[in-house]
C-alpha positions, 0 to 999 in steps of 0.5 A: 662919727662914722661907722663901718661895720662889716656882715659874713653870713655864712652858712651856719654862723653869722659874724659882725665886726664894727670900726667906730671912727676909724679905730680898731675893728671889733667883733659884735657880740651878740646874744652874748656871742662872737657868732650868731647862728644863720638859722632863721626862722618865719611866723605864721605873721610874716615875722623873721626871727634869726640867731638863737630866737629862731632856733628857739622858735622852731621849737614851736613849729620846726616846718617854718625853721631853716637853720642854714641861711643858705637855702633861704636865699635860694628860695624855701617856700615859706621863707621866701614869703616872710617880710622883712621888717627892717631891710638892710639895702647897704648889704650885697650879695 
């Protein structure tokens, strides 16, 4: 089986699309959703929590929210910092 599955992150949103086998590409629905939101959020541990967990966790502490990807990557502080639990090497900027 191949898969080919196609990331953009954008500033606000983030979008996924899958092709199973060379057949048609599909959106990724998740949270129930066509697009996630590019919020993320990092816990005190270290965790990353993005999409909707992340902007429900900036409820806990709205200092360790950023709800545009953007400005992570370009090196927030507490951000920065997070691990990243499962990296994805495949994906380039």
């Amino acid at each position: 089986m191949t898969v080919r599955v196609a990331v953009d992150f954008g500033t606000s949103s983030t979008c996924v699309v899958a092709s199973v086998n060379a057949r048609e590409p599909q959106v990724v629905v998740i949270d129930g959703q066509p697009l996630m939101s590019s919020a993320v959020y990092a816990a005190p541990d270290g965790t990353l929590f993005v999409g909707q967990e992340a902007e429900r966790q900036a409820a806990v502490d709205p200092s360790r929210y950023e709800p545009h990807r953007n400005v992570v990557m370009r090196g927030r502080e507490s951000l920065r910092q997070a691990r990243v639990a499962r990296p994805l090497p495949a994906i380039k900027r």
